[in-house]
N, C-alpha and C positions, 0 to 999 in steps of 0.2 A: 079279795083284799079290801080293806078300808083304809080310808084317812084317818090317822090318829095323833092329835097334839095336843097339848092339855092347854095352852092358854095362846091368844089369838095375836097374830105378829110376832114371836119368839122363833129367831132365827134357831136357836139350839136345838129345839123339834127334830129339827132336817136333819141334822148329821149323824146320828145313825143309819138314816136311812139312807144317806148321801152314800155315805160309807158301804153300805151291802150293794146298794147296788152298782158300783163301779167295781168291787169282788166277784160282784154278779156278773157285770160286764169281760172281764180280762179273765174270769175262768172258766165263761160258758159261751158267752154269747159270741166272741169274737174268735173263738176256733172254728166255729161252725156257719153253714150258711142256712140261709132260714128263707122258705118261698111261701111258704102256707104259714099265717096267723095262729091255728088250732095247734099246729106244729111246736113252734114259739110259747106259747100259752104252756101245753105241757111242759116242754122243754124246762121254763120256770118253776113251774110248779114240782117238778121233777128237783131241779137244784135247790130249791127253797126245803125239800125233803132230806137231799144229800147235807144239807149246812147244817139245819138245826141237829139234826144225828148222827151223822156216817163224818163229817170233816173234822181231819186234826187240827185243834188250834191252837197254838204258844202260848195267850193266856192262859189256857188250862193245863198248862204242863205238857206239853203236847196230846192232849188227848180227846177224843170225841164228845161230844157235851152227853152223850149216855155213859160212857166211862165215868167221866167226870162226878154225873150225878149218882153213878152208882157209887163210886168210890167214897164221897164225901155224903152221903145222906141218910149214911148210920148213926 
């Protein structure tokens, strides 16, 4: 992962990300216990898998953002 903000001291940057990761938080992190770092690391990267693809989300009509993109990118 990188840092990415387009211009420097802009609090609005953050809240996306603020945002995912407290989603991140309350629907991965905080079910499970975590002893090894490598563990955690996937764990992430694992959820950052399941979000952008496999999760239903209300703004998209309830639907998976591959749904989504299939549905709407004809």
């Amino acid at each position: 992962m990188r840092q990415s903000m387009s211009r420097v001291g802009k609090c609005i940057d953050n809240g996306p990300m603020e945002g995912f990761w407290g989603i991140l938080k309350s629907e991965m992190y905080y079910l499970r216990k975590f002893t090894d770092k490598n563990v955690l690391t996937a764990a992430i990267q694992d959820y950052i898998a399941f979000y952008n693809t496999r999760r239903y989300q209300k703004r998209l009509n309830c639907m998976t953002p591959m749904e989504f993109h299939a549905a709407y990118a004809a």
